[in-house]
N, CA and C atoms of all chains as a GROMACS GRO file, in nm:
protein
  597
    1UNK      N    1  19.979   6.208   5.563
    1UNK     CA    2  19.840   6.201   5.513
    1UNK      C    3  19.837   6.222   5.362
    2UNK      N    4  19.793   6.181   5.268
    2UNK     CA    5  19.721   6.146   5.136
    2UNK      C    6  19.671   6.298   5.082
    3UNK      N    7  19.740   6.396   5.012
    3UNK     CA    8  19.725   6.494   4.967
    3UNK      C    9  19.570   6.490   4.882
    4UNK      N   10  19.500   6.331   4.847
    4UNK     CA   11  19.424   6.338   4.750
    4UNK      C   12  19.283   6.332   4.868
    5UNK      N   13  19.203   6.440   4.816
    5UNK     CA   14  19.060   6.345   4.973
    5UNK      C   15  18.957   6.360   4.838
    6UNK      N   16  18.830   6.327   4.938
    6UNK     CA   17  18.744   6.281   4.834
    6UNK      C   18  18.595   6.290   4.899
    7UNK      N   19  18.534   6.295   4.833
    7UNK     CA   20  18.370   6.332   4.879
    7UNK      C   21  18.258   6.195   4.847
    8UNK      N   22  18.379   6.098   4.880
    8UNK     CA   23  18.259   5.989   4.870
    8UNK      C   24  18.099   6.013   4.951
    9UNK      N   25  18.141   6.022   5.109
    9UNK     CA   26  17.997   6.036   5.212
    9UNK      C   27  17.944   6.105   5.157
   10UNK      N   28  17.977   6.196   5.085
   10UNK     CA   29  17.875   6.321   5.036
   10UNK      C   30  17.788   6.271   4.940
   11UNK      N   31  17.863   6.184   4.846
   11UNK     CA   32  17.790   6.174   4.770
   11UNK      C   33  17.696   6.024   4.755
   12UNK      N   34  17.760   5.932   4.856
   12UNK     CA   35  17.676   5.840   4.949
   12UNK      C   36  17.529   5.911   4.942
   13UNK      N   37  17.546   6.045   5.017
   13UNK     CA   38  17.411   6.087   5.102
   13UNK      C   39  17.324   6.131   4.988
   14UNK      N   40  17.396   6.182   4.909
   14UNK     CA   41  17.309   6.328   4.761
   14UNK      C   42  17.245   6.191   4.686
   15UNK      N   43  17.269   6.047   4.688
   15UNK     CA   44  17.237   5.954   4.574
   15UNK      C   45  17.160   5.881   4.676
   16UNK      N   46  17.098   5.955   4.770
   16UNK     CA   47  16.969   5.853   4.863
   16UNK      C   48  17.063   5.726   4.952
   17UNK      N   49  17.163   5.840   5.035
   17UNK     CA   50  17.236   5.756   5.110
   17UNK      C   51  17.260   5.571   5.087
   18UNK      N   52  17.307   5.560   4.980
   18UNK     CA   53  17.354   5.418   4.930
   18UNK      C   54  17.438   5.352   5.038
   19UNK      N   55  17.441   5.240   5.061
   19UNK     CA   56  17.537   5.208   5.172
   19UNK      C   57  17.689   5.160   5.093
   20UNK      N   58  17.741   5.158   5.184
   20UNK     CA   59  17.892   5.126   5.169
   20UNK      C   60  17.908   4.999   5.074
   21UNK      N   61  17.825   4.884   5.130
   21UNK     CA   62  17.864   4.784   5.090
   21UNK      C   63  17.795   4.790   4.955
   22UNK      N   64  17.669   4.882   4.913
   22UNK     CA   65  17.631   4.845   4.755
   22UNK      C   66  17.734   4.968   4.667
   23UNK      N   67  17.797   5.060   4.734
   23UNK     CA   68  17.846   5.094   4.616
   23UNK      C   69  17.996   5.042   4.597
   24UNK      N   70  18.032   4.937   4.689
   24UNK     CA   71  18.138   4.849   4.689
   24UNK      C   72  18.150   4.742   4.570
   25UNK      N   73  17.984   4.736   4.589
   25UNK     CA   74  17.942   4.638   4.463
   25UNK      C   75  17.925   4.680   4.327
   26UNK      N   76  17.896   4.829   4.336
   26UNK     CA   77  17.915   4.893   4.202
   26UNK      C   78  18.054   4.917   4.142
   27UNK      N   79  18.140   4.923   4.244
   27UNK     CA   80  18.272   5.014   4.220
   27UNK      C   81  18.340   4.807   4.177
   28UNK      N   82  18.283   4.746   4.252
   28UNK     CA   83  18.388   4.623   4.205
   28UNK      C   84  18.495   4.642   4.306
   29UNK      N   85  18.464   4.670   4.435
   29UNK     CA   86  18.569   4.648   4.546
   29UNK      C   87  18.511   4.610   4.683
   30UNK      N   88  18.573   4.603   4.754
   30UNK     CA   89  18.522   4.570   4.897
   30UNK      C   90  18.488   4.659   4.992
   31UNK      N   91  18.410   4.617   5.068
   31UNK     CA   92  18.360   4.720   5.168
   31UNK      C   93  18.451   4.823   5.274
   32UNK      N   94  18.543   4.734   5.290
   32UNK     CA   95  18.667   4.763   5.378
   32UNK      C   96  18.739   4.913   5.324
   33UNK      N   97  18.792   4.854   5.173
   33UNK     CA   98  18.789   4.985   5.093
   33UNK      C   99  18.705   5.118   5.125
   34UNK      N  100  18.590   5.087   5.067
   34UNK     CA  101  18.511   5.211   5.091
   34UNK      C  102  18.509   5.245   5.190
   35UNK      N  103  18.540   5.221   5.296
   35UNK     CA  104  18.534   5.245   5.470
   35UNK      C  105  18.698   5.340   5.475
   36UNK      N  106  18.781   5.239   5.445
   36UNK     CA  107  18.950   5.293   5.411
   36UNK      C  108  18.931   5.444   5.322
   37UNK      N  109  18.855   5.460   5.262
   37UNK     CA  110  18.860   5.596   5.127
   37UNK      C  111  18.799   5.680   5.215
   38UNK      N  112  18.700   5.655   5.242
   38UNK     CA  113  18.595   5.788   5.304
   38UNK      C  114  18.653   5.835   5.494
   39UNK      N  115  18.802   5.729   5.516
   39UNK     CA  116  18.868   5.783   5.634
   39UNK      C  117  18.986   5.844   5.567
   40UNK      N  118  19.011   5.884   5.447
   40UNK     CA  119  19.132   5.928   5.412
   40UNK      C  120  19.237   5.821   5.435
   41UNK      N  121  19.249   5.744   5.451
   41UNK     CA  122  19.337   5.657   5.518
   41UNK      C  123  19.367   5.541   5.364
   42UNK      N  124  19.320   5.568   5.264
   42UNK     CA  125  19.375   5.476   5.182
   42UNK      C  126  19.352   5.566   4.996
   43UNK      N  127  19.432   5.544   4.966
   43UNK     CA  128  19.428   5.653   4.762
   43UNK      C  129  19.400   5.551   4.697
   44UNK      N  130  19.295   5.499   4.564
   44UNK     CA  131  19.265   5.460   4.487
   44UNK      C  132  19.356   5.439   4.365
   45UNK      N  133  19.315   5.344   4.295
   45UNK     CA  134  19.429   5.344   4.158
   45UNK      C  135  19.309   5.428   4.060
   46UNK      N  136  19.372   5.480   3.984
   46UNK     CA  137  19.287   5.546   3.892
   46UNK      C  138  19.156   5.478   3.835
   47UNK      N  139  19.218   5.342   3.823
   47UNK     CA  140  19.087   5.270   3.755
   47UNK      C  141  18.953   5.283   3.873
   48UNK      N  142  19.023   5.232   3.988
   48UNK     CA  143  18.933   5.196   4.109
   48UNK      C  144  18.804   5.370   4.118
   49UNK      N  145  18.878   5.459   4.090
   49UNK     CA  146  18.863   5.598   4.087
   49UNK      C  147  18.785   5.614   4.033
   50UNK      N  148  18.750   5.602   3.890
   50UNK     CA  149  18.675   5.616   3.776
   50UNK      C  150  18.553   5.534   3.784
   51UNK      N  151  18.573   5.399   3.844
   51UNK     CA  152  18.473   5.307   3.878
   51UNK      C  153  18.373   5.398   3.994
   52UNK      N  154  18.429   5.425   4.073
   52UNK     CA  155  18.334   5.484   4.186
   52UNK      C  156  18.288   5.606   4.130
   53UNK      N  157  18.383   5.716   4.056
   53UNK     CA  158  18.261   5.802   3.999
   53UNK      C  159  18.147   5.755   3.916
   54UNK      N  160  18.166   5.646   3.778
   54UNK     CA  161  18.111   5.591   3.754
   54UNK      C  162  17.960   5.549   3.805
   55UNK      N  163  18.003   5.489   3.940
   55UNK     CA  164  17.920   5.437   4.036
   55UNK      C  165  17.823   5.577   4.082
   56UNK      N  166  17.847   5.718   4.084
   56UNK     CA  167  17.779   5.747   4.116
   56UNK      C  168  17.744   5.884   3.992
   57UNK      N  169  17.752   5.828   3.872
   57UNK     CA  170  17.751   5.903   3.735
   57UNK      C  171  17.807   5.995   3.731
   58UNK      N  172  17.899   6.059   3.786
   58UNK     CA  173  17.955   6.194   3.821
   58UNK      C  174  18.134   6.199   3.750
   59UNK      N  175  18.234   6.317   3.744
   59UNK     CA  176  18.332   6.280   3.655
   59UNK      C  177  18.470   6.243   3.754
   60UNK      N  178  18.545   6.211   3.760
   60UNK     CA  179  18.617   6.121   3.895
   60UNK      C  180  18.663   6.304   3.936
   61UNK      N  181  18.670   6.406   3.893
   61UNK     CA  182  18.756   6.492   3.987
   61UNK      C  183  18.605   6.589   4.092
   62UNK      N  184  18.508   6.501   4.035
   62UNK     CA  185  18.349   6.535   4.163
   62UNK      C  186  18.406   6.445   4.231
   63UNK      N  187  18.487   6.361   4.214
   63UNK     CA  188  18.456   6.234   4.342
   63UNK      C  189  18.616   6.299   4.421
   64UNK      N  190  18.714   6.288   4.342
   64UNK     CA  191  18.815   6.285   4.448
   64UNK      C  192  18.940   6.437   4.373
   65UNK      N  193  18.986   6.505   4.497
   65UNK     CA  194  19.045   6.680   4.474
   65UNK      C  195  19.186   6.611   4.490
   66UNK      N  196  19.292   6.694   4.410
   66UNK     CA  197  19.426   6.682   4.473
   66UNK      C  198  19.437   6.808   4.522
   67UNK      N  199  19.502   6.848   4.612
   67UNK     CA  200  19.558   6.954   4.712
   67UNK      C  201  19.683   6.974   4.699
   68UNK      N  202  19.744   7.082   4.625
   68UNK     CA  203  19.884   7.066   4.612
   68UNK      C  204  19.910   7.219   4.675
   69UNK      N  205  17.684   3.193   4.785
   69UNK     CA  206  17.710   3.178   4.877
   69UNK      C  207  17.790   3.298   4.938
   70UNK      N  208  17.761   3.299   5.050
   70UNK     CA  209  17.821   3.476   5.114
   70UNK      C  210  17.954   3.430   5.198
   71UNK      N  211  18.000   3.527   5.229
   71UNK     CA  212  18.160   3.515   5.225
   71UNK      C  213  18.155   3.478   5.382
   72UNK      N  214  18.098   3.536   5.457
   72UNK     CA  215  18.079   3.462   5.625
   72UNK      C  216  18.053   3.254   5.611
   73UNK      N  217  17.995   3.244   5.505
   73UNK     CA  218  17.986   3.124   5.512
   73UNK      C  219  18.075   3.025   5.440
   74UNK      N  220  18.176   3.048   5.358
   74UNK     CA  221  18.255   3.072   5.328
   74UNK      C  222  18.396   3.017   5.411
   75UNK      N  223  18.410   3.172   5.507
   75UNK     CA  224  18.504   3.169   5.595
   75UNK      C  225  18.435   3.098   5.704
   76UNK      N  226  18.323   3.027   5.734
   76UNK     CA  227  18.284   2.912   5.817
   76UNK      C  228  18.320   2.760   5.767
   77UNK      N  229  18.333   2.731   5.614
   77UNK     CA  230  18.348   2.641   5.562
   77UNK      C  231  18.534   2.609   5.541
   78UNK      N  232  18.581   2.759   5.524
   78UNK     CA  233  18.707   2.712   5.498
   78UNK      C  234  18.762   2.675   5.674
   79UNK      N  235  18.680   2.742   5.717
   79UNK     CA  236  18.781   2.686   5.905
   79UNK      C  237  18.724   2.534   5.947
   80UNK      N  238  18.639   2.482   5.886
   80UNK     CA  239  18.572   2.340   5.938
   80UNK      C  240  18.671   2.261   5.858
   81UNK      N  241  18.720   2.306   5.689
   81UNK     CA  242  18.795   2.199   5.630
   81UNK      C  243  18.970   2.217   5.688
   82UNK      N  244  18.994   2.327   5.731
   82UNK     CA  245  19.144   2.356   5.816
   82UNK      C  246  19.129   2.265   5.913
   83UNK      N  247  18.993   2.268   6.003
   83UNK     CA  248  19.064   2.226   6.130
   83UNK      C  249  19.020   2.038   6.100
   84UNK      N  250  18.965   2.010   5.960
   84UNK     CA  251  18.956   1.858   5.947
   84UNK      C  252  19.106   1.817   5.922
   85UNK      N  253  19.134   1.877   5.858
   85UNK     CA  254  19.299   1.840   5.796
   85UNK      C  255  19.384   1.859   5.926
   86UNK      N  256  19.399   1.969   5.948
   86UNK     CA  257  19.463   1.990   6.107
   86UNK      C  258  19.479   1.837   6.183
   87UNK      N  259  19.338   1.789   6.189
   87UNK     CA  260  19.290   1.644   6.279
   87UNK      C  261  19.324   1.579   6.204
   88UNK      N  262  19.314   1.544   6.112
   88UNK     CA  263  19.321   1.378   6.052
   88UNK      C  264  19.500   1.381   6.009
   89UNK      N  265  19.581   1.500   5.991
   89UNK     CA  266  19.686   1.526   5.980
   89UNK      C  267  19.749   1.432   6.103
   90UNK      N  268  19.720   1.548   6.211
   90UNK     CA  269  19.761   1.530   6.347
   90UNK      C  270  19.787   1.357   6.404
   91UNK      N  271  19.589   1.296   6.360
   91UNK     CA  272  19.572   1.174   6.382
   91UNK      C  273  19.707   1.087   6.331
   92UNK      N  274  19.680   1.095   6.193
   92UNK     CA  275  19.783   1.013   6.102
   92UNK      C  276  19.902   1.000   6.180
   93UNK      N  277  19.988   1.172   6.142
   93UNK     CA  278  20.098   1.119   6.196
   93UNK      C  279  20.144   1.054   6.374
   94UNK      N  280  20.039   1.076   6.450
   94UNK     CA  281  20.058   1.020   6.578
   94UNK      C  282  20.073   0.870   6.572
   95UNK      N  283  19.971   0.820   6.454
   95UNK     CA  284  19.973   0.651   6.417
   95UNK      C  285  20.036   0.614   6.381
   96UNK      N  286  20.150   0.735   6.310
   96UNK     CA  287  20.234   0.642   6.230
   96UNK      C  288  20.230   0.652   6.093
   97UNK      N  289  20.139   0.717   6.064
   97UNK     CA  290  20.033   0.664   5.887
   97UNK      C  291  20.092   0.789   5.823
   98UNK      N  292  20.200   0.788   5.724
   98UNK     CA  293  20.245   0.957   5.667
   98UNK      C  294  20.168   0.937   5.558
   99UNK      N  295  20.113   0.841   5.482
   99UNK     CA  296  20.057   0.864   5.358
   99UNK      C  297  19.885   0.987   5.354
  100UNK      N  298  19.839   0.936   5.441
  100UNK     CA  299  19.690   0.988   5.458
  100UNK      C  300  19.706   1.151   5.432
  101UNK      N  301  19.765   1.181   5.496
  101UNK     CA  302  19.786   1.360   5.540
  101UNK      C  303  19.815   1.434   5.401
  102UNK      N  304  19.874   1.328   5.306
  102UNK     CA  305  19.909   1.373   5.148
  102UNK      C  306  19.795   1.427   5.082
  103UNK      N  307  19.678   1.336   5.033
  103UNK     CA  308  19.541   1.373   4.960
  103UNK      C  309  19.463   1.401   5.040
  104UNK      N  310  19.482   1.394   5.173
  104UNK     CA  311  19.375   1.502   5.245
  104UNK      C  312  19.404   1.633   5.229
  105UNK      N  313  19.520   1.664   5.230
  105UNK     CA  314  19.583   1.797   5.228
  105UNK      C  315  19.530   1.871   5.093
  106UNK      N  316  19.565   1.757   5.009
  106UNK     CA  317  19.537   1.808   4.823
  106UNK      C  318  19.344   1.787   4.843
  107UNK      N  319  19.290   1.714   4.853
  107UNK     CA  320  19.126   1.730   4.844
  107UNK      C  321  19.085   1.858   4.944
  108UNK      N  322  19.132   1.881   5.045
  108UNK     CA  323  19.112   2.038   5.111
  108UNK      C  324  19.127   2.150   5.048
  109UNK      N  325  19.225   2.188   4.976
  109UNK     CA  326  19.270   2.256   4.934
  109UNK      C  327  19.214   2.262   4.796
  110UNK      N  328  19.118   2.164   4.736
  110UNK     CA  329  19.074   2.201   4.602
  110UNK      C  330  18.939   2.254   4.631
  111UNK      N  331  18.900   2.154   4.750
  111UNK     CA  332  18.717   2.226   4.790
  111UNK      C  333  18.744   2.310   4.867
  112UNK      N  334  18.860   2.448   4.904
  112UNK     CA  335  18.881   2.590   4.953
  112UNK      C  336  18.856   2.676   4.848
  113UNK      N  337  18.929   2.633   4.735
  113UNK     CA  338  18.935   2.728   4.608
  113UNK      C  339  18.764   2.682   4.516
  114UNK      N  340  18.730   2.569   4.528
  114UNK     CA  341  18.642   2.522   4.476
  114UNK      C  342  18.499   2.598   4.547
  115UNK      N  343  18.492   2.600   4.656
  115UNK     CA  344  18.407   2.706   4.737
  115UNK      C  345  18.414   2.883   4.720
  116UNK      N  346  18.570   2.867   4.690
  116UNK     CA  347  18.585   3.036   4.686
  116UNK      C  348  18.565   3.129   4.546
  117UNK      N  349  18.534   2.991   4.456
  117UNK     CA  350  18.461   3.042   4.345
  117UNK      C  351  18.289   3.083   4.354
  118UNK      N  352  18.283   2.984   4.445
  118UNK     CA  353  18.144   3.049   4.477
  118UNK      C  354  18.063   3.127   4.499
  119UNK      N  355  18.176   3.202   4.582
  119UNK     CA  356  18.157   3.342   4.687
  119UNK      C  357  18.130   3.408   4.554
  120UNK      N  358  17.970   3.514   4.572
  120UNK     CA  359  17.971   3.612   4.488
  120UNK      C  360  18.011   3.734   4.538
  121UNK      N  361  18.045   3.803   4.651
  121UNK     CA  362  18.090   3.913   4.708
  121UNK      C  363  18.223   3.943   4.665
  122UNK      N  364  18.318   4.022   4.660
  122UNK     CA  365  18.429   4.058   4.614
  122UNK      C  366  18.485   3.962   4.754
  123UNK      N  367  18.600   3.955   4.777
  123UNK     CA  368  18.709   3.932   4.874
  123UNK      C  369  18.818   3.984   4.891
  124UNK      N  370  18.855   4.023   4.754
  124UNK     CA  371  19.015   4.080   4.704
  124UNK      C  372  18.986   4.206   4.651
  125UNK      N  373  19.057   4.285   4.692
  125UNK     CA  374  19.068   4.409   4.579
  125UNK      C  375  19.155   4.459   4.562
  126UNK      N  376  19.233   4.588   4.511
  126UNK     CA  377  19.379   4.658   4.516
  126UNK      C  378  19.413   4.669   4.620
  127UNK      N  379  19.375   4.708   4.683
  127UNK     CA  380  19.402   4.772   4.807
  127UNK      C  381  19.452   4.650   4.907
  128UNK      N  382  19.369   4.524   4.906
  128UNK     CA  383  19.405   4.404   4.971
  128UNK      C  384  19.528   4.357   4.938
  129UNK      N  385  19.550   4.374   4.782
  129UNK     CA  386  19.658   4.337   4.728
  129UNK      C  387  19.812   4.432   4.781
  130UNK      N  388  19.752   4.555   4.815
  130UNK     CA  389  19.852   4.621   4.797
  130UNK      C  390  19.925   4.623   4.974
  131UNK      N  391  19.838   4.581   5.060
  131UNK     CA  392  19.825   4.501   5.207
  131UNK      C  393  19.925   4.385   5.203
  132UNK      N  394  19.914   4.349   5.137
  132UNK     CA  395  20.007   4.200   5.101
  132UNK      C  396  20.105   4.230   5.036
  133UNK      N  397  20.172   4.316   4.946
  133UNK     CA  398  20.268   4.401   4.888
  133UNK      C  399  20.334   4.413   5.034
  134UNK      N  400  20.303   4.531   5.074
  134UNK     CA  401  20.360   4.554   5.232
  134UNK      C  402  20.395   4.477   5.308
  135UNK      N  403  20.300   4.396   5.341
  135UNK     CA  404  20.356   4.310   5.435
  135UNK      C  405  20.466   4.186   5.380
  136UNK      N  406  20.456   4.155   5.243
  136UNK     CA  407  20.541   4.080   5.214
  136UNK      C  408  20.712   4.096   5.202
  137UNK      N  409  20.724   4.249   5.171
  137UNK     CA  410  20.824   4.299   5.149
  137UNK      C  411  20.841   4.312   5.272
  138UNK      N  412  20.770   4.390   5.410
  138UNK     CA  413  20.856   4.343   5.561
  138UNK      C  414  20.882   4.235   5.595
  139UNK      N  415  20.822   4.145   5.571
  139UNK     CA  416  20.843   4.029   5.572
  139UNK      C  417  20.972   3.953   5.534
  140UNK      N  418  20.996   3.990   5.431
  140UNK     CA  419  21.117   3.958   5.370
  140UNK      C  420  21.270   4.015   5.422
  141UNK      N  421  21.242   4.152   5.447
  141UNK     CA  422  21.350   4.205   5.480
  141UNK      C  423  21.362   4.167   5.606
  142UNK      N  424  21.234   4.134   5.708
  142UNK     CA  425  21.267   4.124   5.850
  142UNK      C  426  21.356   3.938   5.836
  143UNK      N  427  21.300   3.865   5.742
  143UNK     CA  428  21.352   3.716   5.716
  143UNK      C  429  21.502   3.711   5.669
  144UNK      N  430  21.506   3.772   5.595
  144UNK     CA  431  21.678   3.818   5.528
  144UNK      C  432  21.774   3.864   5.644
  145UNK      N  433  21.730   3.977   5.689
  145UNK     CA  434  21.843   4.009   5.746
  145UNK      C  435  21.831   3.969   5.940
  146UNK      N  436  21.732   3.890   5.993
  146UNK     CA  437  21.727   3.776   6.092
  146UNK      C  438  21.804   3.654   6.045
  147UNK      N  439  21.775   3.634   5.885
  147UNK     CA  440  21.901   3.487   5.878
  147UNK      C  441  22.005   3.481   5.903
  148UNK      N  442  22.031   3.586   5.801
  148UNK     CA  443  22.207   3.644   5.796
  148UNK      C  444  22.264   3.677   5.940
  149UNK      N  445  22.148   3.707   6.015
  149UNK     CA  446  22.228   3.797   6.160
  149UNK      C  447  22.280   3.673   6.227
  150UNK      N  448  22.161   3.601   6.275
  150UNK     CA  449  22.159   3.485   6.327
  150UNK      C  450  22.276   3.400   6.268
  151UNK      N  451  22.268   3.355   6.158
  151UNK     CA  452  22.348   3.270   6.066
  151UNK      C  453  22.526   3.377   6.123
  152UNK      N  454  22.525   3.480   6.077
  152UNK     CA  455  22.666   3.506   6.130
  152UNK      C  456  22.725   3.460   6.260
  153UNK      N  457  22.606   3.530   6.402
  153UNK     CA  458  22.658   3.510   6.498
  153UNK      C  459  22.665   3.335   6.504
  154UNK      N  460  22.621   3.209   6.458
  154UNK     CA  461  22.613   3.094   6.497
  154UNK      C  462  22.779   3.063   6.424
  155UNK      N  463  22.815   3.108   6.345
  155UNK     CA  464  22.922   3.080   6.289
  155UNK      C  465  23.056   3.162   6.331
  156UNK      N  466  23.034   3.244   6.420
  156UNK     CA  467  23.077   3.320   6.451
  156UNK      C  468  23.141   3.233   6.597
  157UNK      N  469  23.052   3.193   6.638
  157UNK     CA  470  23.047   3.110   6.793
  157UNK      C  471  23.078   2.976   6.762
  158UNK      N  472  23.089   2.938   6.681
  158UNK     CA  473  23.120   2.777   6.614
  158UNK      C  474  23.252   2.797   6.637
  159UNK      N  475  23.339   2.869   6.565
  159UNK     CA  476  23.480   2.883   6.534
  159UNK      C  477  23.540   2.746   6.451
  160UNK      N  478  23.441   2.708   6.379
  160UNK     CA  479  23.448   2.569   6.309
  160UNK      C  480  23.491   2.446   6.432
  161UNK      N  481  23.464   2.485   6.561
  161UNK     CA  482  23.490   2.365   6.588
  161UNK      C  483  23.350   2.267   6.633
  162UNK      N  484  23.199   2.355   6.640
  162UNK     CA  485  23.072   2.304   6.690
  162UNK      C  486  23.061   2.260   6.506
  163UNK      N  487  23.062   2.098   6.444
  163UNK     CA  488  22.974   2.106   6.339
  163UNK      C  489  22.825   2.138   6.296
  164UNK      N  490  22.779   2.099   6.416
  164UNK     CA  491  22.607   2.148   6.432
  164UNK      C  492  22.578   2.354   6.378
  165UNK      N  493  22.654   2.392   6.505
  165UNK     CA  494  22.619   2.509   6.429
  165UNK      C  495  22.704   2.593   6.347
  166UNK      N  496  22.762   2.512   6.299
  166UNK     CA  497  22.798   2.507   6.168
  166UNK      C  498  22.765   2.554   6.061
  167UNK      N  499  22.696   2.406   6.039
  167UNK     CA  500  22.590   2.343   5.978
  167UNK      C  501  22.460   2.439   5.961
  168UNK      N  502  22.395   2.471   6.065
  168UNK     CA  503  22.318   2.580   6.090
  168UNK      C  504  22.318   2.706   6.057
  169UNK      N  505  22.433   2.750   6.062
  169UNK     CA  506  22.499   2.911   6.018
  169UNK      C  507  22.473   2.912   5.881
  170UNK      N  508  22.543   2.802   5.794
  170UNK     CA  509  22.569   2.809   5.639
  170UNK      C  510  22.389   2.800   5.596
  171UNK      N  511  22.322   2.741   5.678
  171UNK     CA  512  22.238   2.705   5.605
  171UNK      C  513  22.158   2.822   5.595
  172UNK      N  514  22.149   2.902   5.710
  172UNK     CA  515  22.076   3.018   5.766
  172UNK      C  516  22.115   3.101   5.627
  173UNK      N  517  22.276   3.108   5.599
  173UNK     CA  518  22.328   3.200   5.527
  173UNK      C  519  22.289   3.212   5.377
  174UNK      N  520  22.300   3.014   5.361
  174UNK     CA  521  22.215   3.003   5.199
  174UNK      C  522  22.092   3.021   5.178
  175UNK      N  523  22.040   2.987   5.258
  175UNK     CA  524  21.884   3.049   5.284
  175UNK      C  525  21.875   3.210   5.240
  176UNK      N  526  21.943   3.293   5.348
  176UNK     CA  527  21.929   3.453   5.283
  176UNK      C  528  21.998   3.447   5.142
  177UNK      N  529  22.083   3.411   5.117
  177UNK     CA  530  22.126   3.408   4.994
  177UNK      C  531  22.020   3.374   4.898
  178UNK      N  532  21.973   3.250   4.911
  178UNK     CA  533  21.848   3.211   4.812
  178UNK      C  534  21.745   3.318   4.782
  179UNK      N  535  21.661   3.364   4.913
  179UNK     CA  536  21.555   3.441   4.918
  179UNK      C  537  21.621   3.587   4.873
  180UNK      N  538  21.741   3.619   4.870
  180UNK     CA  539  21.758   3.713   4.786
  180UNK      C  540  21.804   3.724   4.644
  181UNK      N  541  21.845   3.619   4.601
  181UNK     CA  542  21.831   3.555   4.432
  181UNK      C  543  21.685   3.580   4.384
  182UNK      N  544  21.567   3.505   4.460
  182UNK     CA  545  21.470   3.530   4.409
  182UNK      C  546  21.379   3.610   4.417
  183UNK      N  547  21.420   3.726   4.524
  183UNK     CA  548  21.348   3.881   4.530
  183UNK      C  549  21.436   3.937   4.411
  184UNK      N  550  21.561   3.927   4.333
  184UNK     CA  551  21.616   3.972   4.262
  184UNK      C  552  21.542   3.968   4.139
  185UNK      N  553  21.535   3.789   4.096
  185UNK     CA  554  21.503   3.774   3.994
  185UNK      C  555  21.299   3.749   3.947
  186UNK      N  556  21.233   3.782   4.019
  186UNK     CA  557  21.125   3.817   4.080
  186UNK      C  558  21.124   3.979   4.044
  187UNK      N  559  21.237   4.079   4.110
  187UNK     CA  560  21.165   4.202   4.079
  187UNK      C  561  21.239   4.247   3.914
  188UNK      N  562  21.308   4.171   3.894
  188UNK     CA  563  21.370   4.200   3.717
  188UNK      C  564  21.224   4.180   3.661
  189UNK      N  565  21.196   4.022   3.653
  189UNK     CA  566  21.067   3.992   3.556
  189UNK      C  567  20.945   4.076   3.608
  190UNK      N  568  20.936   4.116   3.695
  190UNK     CA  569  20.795   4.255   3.701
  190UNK      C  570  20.853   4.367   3.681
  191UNK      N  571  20.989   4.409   3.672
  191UNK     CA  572  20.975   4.541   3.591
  191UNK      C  573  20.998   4.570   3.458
  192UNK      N  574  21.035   4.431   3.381
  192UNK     CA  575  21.014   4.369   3.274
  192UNK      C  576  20.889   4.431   3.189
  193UNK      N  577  20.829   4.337   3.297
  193UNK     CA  578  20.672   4.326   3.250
  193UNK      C  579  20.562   4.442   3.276
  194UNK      N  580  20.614   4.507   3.360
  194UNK     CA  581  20.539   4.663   3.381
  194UNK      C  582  20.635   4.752   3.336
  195UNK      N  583  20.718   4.730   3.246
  195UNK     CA  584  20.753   4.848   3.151
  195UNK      C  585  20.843   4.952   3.249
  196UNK      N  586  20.929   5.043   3.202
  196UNK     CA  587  21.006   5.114   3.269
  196UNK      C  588  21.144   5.145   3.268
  197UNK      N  589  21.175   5.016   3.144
  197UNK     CA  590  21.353   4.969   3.147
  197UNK      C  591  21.362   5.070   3.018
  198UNK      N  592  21.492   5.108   3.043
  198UNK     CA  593  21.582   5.189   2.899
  198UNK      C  594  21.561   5.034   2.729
  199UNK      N  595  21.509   4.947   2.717
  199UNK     CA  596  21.476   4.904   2.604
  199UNK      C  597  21.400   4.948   2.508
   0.00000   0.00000   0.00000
């Protein structure tokens, strides 16, 4: 499992529950993705990272923790 | 245009080519199947500019990374296996599989020349070498 997790749903819900597929459209990725991130089941490239905090104005280490 | 319609348009122009392919060569006719093949294949990409939804992303890419590299290794070392035992069982006296063995063999040989020279020029190009 992916030492890195991340609080996308959370913050889905805190920004007036946005759906998957529009902040797919913000982030500049696919829906599948965002589905893959918020199961832990897939790590972002940094850029992709920054885009989705971006996406939800926040600084990428609100969006995603490393666990070491 | 949305990507369901899209992937409705690219399976109507597959399965035209598929047919008029199929047709042709049953008739006899090898020329036809040439620029049908090439006019399909420009209104796939010509449509897939259309699509405003994403389709691709890292992650898709990196799906295809994976699978290409099993891919490869499962193709390489199925040639070579195959290709040994046929040459193996030939004892040079079957020319057929022979024939078959070497080819199996140049084949892995090839596809590993150009996973070679393929992963030189990307680590070239993504930086990393003692230069």
């Amino acid at each position: 499992m992916p030492r890195i997790s991340n609080r996308i749903r959370r913050l889905r819900f805190d920004h007036g529950e946005i759906t998957q597929e529009e902040l797919a459209a913000r982030a500049g990725c696919t829906r599948q993705t965002i589905i893959a991130l918020e199961q832990g089941k897939y790590v972002p490239s940094i850029e992709l990272g920054f885009k989705i905090a971006r996406a939800f104005g926040v600084t990428l280490e609100d969006v995603f923790q490393y666990e070491s | 245009m949305s990507y369901k319609t899209f992937r409705m348009w690219q399976a109507i122009i597959g399965a035209g080519i598929g047919a008029t392919t199929g047709a042709s060569v049953a008739a006899g006719v090898w020329i036809i199947p040439i620029p049908v093949i090439f006019i399909g294949l420009i209104a796939v990409i010509f449509l897939r500019r259309k699509v405003k939804e994403i389709i691709a992303d890292e992650r898709t890419y990196t799906i295809v990374q994976k699978a290409s590299r099993l891919t490869l290794q499962i193709a390489i070392m199925g040639m070579a296996a195959i290709g040994i035992v046929l040459l193996s069982v030939s004892h040079g006296e079957s020319p057929a599989l022979t024939q078959t063995g070497c080819a199996l063999e140049y084949a892995a040989c090839a596809l590993m020349i150009i996973n070679t020279l393929a992963y030189n020029y990307y680590s070239r190009k993504l930086g990393g070498n003692n230069e």
